[in-house]
ROBAKOL-571478 format. One record per atom (N, C-alpha, C): residue in three letters; x, y, z; atom name; residue number from 1. Coordinates in steps of 0.2 Angstrom, whole numbers, padded with zeros to 4 digits. Layout:
N
<rest->ALA	xx->X	yy->Y	zz->Z	atom->CA	nr->NUM>;
...
//
This chain:
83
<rest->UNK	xx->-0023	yy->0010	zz->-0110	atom->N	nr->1>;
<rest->UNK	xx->-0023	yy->0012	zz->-0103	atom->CA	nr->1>;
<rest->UNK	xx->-0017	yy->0017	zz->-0102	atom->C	nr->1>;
<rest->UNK	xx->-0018	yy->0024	zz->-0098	atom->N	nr->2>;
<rest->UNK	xx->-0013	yy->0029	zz->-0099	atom->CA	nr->2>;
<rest->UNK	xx->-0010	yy->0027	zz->-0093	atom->C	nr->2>;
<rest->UNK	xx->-0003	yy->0029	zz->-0091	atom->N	nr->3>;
<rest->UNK	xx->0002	yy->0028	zz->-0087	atom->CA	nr->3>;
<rest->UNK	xx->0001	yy->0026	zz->-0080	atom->C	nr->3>;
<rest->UNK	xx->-0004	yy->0034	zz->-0080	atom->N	nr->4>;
<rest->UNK	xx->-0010	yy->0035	zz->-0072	atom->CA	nr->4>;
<rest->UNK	xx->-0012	yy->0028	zz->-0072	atom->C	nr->4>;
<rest->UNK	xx->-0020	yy->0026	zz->-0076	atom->N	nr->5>;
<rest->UNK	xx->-0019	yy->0023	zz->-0074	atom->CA	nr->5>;
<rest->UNK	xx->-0016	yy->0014	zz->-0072	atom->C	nr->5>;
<rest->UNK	xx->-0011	yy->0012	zz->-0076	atom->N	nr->6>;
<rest->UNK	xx->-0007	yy->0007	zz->-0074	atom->CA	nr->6>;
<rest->UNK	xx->-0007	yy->0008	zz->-0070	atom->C	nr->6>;
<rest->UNK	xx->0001	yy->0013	zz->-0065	atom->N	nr->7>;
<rest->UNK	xx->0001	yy->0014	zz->-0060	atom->CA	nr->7>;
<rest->UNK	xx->-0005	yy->0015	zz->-0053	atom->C	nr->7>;
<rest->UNK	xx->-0012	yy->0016	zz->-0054	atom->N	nr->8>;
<rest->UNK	xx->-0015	yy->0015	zz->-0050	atom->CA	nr->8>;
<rest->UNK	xx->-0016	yy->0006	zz->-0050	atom->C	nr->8>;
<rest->UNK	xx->-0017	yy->0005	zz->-0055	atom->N	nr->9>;
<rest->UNK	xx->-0016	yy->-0002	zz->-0054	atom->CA	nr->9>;
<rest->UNK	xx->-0012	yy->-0007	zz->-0053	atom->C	nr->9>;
<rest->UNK	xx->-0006	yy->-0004	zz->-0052	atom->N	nr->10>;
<rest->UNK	xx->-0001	yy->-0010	zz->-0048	atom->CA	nr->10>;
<rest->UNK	xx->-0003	yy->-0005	zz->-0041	atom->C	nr->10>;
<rest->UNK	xx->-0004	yy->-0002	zz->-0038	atom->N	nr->11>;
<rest->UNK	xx->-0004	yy->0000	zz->-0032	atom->CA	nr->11>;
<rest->UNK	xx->-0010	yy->-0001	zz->-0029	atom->C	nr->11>;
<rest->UNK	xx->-0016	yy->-0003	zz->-0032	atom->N	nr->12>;
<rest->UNK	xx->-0021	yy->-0008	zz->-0029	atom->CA	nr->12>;
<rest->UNK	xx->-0020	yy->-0014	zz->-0030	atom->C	nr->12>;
<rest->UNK	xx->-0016	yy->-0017	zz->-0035	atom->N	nr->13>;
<rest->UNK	xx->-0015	yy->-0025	zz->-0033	atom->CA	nr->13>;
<rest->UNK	xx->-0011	yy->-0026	zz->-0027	atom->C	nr->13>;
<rest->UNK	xx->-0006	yy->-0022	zz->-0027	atom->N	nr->14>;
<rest->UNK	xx->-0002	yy->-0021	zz->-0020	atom->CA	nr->14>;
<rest->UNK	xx->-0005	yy->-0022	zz->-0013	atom->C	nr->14>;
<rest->UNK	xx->-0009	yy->-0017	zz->-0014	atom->N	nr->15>;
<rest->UNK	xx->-0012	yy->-0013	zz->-0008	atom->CA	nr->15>;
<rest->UNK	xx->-0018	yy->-0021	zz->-0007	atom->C	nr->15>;
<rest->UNK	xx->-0020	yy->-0023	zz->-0012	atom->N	nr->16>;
<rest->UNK	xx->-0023	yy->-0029	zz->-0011	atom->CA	nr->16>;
<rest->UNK	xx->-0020	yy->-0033	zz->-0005	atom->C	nr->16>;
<rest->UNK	xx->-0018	yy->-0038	zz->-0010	atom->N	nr->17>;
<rest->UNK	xx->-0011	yy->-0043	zz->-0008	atom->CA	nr->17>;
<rest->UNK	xx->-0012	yy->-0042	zz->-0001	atom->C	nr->17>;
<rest->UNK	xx->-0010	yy->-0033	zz->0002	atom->N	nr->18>;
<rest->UNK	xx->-0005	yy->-0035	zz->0009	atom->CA	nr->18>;
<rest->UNK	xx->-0012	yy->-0035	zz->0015	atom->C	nr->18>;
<rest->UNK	xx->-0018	yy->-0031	zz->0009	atom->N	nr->19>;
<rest->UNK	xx->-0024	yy->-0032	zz->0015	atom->CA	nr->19>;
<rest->UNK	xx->-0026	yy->-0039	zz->0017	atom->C	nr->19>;
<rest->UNK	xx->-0027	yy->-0045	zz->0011	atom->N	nr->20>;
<rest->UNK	xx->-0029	yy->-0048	zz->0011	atom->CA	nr->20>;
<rest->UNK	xx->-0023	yy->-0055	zz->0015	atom->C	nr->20>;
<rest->UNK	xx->-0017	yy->-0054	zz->0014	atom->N	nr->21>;
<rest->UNK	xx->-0010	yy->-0056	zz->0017	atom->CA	nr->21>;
<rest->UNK	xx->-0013	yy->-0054	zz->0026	atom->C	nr->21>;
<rest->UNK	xx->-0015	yy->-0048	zz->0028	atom->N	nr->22>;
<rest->UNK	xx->-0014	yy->-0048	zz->0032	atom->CA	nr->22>;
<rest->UNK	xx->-0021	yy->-0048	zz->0039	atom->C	nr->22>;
<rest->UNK	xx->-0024	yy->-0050	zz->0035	atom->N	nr->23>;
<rest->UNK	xx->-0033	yy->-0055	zz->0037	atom->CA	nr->23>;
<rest->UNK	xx->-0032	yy->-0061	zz->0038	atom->C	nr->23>;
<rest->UNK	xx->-0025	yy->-0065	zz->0033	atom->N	nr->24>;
<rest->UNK	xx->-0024	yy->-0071	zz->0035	atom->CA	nr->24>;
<rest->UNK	xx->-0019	yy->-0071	zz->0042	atom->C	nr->24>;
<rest->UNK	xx->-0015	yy->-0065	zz->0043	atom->N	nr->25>;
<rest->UNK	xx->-0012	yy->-0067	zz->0050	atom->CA	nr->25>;
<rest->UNK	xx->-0015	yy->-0064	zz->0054	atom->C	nr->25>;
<rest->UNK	xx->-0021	yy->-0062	zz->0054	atom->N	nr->26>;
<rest->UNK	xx->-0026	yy->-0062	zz->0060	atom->CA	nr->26>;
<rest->UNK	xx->-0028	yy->-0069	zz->0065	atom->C	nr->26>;
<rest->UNK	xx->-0026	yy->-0075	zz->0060	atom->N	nr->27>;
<rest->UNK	xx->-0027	yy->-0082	zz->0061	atom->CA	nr->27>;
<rest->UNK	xx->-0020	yy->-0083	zz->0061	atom->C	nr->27>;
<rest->UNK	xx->-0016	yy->-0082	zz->0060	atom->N	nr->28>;
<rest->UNK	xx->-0009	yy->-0085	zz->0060	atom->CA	nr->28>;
<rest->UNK	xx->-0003	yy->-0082	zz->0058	atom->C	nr->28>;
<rest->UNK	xx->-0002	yy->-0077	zz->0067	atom->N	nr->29>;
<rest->UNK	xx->0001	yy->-0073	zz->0068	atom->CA	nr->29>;
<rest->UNK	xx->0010	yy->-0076	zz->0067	atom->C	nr->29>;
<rest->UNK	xx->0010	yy->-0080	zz->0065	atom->N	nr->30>;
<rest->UNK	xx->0016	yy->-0083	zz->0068	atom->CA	nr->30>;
<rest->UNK	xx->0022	yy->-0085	zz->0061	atom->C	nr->30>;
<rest->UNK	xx->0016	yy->-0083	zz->0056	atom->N	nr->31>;
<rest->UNK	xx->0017	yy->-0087	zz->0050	atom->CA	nr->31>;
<rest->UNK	xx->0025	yy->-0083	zz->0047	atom->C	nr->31>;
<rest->UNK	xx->0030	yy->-0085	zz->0045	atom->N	nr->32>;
<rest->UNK	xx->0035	yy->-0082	zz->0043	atom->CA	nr->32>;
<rest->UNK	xx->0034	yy->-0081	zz->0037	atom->C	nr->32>;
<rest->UNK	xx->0033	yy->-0086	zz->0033	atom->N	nr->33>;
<rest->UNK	xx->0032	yy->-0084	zz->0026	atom->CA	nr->33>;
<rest->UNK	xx->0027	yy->-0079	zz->0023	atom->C	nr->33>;
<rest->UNK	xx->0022	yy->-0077	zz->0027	atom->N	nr->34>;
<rest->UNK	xx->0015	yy->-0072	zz->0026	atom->CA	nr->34>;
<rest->UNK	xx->0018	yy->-0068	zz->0027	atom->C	nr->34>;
<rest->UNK	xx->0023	yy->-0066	zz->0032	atom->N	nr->35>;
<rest->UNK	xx->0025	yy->-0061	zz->0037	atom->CA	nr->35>;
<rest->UNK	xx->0029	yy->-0057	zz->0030	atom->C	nr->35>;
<rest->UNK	xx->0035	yy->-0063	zz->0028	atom->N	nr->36>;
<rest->UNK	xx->0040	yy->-0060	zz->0022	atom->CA	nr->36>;
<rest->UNK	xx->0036	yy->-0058	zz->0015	atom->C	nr->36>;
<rest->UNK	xx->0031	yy->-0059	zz->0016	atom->N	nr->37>;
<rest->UNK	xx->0023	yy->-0058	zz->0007	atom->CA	nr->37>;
<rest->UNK	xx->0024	yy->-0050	zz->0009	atom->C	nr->37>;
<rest->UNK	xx->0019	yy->-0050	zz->0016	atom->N	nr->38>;
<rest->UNK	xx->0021	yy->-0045	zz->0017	atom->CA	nr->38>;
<rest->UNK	xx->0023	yy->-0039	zz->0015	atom->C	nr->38>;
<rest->UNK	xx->0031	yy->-0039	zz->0019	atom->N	nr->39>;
<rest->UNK	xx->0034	yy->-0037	zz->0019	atom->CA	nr->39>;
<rest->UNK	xx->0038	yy->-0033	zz->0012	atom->C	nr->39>;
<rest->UNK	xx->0037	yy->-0040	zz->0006	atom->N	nr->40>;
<rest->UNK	xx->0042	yy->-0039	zz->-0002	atom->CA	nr->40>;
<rest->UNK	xx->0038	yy->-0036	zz->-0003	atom->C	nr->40>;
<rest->UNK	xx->0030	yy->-0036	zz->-0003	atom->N	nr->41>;
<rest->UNK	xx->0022	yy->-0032	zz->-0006	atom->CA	nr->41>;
<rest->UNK	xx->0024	yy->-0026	zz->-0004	atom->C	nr->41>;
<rest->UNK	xx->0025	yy->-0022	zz->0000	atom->N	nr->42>;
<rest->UNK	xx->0027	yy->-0017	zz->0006	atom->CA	nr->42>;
<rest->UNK	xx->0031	yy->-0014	zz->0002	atom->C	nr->42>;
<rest->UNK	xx->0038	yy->-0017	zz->0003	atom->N	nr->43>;
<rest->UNK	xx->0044	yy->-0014	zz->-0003	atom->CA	nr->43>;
<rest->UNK	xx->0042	yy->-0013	zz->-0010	atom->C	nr->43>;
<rest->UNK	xx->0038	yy->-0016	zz->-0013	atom->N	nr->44>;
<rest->UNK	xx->0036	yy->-0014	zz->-0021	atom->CA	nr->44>;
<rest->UNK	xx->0031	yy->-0010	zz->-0020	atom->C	nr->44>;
<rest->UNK	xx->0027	yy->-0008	zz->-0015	atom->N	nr->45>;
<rest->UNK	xx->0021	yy->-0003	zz->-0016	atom->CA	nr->45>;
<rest->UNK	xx->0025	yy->0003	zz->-0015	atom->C	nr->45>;
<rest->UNK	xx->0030	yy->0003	zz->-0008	atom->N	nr->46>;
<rest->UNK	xx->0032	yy->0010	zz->-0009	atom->CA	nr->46>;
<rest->UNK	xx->0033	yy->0015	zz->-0014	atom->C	nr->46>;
<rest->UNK	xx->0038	yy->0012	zz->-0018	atom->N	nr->47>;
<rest->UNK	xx->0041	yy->0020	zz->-0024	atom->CA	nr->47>;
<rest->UNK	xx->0035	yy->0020	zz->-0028	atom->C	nr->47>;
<rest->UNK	xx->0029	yy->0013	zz->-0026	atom->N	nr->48>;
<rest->UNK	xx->0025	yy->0016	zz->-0036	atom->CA	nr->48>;
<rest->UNK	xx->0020	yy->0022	zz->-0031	atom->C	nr->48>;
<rest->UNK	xx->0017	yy->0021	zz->-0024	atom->N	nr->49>;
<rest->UNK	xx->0012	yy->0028	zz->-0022	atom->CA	nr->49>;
<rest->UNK	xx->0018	yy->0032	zz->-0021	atom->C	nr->49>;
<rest->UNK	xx->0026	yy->0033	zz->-0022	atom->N	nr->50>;
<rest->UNK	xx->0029	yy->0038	zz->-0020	atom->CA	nr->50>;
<rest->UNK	xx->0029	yy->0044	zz->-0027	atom->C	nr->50>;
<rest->UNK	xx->0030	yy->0037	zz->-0034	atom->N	nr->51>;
<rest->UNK	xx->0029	yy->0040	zz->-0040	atom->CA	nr->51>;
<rest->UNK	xx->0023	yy->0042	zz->-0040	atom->C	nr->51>;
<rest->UNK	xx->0016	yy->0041	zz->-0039	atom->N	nr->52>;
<rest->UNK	xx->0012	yy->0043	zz->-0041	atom->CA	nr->52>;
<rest->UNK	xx->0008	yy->0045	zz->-0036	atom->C	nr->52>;
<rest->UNK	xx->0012	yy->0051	zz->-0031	atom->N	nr->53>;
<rest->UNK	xx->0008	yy->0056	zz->-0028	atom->CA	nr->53>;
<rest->UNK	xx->0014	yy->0062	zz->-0030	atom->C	nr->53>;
<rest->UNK	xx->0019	yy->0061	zz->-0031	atom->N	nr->54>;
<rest->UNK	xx->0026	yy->0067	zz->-0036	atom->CA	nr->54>;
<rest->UNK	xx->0024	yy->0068	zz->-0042	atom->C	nr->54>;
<rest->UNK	xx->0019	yy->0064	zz->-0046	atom->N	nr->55>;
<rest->UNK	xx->0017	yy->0064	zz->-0052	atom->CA	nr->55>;
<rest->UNK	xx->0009	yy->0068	zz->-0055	atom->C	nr->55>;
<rest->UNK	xx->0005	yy->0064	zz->-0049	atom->N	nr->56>;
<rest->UNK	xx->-0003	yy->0064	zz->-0047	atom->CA	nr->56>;
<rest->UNK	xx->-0005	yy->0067	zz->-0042	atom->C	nr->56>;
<rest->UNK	xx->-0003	yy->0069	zz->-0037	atom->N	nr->57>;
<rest->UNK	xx->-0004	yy->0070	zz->-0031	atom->CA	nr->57>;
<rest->UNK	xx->-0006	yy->0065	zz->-0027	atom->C	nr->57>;
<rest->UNK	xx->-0009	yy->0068	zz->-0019	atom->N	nr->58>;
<rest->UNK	xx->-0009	yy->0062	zz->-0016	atom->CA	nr->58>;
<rest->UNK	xx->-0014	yy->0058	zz->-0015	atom->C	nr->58>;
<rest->UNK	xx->-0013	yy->0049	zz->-0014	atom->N	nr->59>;
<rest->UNK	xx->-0020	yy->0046	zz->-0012	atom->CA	nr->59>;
<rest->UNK	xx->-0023	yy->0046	zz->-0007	atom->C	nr->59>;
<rest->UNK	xx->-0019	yy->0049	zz->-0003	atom->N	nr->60>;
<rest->UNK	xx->-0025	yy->0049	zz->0005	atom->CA	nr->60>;
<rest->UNK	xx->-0021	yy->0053	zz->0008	atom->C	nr->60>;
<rest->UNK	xx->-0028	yy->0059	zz->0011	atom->N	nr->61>;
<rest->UNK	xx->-0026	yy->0064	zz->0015	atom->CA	nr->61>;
<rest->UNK	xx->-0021	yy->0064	zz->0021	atom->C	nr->61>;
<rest->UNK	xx->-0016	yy->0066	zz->0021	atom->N	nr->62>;
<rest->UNK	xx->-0010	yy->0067	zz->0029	atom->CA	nr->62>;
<rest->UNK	xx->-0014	yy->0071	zz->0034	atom->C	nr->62>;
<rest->UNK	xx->-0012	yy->0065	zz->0040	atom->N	nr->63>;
<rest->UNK	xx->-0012	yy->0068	zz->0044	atom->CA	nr->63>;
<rest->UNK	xx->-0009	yy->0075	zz->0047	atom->C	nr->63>;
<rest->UNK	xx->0000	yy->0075	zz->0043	atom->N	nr->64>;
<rest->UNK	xx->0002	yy->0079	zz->0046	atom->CA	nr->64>;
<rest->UNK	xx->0000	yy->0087	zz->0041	atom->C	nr->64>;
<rest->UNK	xx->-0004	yy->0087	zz->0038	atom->N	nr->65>;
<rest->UNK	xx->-0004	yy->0094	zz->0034	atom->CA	nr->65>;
<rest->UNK	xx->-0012	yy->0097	zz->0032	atom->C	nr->65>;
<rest->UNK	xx->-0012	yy->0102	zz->0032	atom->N	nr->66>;
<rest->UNK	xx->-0018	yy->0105	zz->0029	atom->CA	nr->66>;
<rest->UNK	xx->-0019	yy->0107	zz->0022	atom->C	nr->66>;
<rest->UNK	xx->-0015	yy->0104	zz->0019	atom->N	nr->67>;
<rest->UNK	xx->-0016	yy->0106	zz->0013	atom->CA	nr->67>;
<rest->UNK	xx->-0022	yy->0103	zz->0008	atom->C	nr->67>;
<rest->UNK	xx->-0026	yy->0105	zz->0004	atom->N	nr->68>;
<rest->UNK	xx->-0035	yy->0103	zz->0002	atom->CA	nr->68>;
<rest->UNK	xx->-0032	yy->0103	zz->-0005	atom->C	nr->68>;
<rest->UNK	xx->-0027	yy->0103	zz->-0007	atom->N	nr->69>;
<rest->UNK	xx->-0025	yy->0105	zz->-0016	atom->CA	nr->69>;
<rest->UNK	xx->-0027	yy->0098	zz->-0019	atom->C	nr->69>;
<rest->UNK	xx->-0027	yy->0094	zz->-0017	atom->N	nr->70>;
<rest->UNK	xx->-0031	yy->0087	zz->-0019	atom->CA	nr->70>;
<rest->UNK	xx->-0039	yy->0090	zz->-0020	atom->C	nr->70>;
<rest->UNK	xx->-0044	yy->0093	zz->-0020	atom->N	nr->71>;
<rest->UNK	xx->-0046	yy->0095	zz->-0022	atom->CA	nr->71>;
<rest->UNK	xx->-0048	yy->0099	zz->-0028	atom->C	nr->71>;
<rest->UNK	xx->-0043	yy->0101	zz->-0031	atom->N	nr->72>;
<rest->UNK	xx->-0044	yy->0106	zz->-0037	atom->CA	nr->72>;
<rest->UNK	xx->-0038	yy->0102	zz->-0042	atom->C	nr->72>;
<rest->UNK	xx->-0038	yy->0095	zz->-0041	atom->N	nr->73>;
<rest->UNK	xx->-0038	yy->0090	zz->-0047	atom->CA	nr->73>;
<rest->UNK	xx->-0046	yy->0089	zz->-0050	atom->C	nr->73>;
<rest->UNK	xx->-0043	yy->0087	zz->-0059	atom->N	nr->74>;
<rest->UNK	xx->-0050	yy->0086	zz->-0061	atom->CA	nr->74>;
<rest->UNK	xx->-0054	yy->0080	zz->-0057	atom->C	nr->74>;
<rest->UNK	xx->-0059	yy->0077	zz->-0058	atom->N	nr->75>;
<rest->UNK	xx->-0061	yy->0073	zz->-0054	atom->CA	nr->75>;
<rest->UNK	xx->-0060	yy->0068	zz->-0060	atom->C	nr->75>;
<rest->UNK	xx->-0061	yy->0059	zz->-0057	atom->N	nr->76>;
<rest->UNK	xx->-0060	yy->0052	zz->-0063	atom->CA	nr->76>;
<rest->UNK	xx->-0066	yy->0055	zz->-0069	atom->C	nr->76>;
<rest->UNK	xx->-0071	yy->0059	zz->-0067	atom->N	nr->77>;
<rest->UNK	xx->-0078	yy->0059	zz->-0074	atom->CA	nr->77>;
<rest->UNK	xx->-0074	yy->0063	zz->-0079	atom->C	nr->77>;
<rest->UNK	xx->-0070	yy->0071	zz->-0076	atom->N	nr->78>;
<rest->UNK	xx->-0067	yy->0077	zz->-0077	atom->CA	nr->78>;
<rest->UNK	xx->-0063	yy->0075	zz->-0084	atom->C	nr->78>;
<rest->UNK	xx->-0057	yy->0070	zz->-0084	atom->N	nr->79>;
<rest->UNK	xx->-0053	yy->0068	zz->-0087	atom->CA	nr->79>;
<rest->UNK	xx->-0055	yy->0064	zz->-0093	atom->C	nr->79>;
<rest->UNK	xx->-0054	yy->0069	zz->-0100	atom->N	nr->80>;
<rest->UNK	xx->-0057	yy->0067	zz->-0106	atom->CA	nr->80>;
<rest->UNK	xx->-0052	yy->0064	zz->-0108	atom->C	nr->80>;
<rest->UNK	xx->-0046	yy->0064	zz->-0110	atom->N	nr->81>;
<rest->UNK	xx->-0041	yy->0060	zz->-0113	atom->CA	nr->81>;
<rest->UNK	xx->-0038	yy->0054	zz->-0111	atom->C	nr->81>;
<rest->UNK	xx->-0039	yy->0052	zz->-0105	atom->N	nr->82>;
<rest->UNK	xx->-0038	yy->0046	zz->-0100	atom->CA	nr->82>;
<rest->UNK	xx->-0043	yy->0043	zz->-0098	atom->C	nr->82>;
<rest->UNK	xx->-0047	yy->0040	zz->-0106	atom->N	nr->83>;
<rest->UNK	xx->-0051	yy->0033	zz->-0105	atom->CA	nr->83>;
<rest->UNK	xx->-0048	yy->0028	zz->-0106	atom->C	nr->83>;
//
């Protein structure tokens, strides 16, 4: 597995976790220990999407920018060395 993608993969286990953490406080809004899952999920996904949109560019288009250069990335078929 090449660097990419590990780090894509700890950043959907992440991004998993806090979705699925936070379906369960749709039912139990109250829950402190879900709350604190959260919140540690939260702090470890930050610097790896911060590493790997400084490194990759970004994963999801801003709001605040026009910028389209995510586009003239190869695309996942594109990239011959990173099977």
């Amino acid at each position: 597995m090449t660097k990419r993608q590990i780090l894509m993969r700890k950043i959907s286990t992440y991004s998993f976790a806090m979705l699925d953490l936070q379906i369960f406080l749709d039912t139990h809004p109250n829950d402190e220990k879900t709350l604190a899952k959260v919140r540690k999920y939260r702090e470890m996904l930050m610097p790896l999407r911060e590493e790997y949109e400084r490194t990759y560019g970004p994963l999801t288009k801003s709001q605040d920018t026009n910028n389209w250069d995510w586009v003239n990335s190869p695309w996942p078929w594109e990239m011959e060395g990173e099977k």
